[in-house]
Backbone as CSV, one residue per row, in Angstrom:
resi,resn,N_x,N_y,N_z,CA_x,CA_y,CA_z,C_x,C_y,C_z
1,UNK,94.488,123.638,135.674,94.414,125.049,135.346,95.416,125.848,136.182
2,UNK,96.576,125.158,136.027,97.549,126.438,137.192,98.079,127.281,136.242
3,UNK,97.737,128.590,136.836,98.709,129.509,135.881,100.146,130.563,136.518
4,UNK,100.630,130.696,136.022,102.116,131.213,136.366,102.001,131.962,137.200
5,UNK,102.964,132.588,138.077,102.643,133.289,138.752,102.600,134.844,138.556
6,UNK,103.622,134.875,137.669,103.554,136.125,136.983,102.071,136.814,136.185
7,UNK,101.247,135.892,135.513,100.448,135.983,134.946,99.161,136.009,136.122
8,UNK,99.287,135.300,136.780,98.267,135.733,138.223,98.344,136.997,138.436
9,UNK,99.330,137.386,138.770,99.871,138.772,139.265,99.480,139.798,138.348
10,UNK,99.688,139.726,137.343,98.916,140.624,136.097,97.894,140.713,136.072
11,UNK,96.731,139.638,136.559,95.407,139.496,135.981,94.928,139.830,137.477
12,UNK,95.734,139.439,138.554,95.292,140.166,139.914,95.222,142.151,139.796
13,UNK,96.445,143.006,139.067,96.720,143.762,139.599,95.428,144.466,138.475
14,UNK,94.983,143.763,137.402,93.821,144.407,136.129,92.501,144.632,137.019
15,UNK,92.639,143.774,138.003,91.328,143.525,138.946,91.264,145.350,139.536
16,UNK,89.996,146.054,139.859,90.279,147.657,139.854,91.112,147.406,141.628
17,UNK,91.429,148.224,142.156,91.733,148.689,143.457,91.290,147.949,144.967
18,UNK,89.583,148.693,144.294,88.554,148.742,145.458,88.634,147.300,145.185
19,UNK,87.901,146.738,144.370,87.194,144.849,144.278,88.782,144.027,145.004
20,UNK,90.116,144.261,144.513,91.073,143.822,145.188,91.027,143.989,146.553
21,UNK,90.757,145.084,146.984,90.755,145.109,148.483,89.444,144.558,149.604
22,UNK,88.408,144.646,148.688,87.039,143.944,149.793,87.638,142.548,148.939
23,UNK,87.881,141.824,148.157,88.450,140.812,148.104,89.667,139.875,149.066
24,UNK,89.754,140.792,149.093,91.707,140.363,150.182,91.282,140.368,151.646
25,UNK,89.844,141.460,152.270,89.396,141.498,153.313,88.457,140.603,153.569
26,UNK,88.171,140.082,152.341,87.161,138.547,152.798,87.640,137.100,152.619
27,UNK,88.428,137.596,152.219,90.019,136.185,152.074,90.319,136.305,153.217
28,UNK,91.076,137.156,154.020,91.938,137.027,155.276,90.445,136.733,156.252
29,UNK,89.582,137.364,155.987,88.683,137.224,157.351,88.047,135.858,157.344
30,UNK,88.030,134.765,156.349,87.692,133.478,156.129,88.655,132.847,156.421
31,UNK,89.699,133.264,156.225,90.929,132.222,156.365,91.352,132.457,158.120
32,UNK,90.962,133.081,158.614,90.811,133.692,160.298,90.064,132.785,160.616
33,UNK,88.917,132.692,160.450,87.672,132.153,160.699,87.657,130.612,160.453
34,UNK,88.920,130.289,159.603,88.976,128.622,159.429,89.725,128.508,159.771
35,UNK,91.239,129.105,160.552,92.447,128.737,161.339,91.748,128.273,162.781
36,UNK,90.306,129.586,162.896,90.251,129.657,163.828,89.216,128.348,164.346
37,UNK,88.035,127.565,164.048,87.327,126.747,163.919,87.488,125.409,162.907
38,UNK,88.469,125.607,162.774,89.120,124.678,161.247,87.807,124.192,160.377
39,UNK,88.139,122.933,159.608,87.176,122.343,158.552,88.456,121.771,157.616
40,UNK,87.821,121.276,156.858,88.459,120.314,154.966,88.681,121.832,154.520
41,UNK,90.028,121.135,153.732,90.135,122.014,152.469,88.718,122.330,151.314
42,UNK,87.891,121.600,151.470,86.692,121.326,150.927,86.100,122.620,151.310
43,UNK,85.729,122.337,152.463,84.859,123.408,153.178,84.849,124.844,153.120
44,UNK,86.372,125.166,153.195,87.146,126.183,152.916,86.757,126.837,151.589
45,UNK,87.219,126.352,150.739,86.809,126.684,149.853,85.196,126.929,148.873
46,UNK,84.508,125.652,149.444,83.188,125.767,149.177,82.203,126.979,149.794
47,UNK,81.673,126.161,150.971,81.346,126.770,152.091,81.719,128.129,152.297
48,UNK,83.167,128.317,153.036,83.966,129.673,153.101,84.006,130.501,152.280
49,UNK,84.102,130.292,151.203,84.537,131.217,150.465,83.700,131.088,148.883
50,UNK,82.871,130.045,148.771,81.576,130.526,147.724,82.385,129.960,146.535
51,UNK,83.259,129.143,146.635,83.533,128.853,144.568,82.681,127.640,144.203
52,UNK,82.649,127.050,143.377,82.368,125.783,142.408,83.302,124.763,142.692
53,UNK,82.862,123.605,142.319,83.872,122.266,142.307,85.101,122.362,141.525
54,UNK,84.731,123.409,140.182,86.012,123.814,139.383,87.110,124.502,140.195
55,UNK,87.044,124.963,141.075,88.020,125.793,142.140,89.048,124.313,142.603
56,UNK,88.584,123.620,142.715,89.336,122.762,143.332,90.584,122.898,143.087
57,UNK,91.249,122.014,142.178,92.485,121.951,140.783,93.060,123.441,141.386
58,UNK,93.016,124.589,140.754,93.344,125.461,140.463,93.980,126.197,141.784
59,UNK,93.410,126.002,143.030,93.195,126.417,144.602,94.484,125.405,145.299
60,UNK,93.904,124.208,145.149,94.491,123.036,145.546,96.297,123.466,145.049
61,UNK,96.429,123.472,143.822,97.753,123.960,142.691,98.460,125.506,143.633
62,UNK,97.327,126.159,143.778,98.073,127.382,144.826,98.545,127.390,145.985
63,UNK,98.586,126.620,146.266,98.515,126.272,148.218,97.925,126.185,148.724
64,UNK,96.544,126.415,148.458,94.987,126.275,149.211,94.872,124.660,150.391
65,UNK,95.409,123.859,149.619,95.332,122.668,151.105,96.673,122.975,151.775
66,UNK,97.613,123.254,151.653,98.568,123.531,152.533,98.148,124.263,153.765
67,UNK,97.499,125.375,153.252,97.425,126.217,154.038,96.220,125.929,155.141
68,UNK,95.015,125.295,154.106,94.332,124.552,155.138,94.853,123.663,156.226
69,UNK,95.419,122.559,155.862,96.606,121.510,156.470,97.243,122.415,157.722
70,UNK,97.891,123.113,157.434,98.830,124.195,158.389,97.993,124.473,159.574
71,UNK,96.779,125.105,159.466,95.616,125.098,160.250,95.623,124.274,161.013
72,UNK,95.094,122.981,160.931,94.649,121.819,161.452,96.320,121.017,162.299
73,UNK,97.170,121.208,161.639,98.465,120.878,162.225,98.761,121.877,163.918
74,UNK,98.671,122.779,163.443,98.973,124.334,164.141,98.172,123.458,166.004
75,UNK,96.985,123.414,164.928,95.659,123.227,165.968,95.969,122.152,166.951
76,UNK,96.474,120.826,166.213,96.823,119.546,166.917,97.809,119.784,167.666
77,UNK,99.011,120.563,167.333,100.089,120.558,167.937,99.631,121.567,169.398
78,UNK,98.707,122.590,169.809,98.318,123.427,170.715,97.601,122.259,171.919
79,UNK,96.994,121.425,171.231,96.206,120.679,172.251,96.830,119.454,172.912
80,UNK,98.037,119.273,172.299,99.332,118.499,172.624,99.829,118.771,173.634
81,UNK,100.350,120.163,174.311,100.892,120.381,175.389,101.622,122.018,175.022
């Protein structure tokens, strides 16, 4: 289910104002909260942030494990030296 990005962007900006913005403030404050204590891309998404198993595909396709990954890299490389 990946969809373009352009077409994200459209169907993001239909979303009203307000719901975009307590949206984006509970995105960044989860994604804080898992840089900061890490976990699975799993977790992240489940757990963190409340989707279905269908999220996977679609999340995964956006950068969603990268960014998890990045986390956990970030993390290893600090306790390294």
């Amino acid at each position: 289910m990946g969809i373009k990005n352009d077409e994200l962007r459209e169907k993001w900006l239909a979303i009203p104002y307000e719901t975009r913005l307590i949206a984006a403030q509970f995105i960044f404050r989860e994604l804080c909260e898992h840089a900061k204590r890490s976990g699975t891309f799993r977790y992240l998404i489940y757990e963190r942030l409340g989707f279905y198993l269908d999220a996977y595909s679609p999340l995964y396709i956006a950068g969603g494990l990268d960014i998890s990954n990045e986390f956990k890299l970030k993390k290893q490389r600090s306790h390294r030296g």
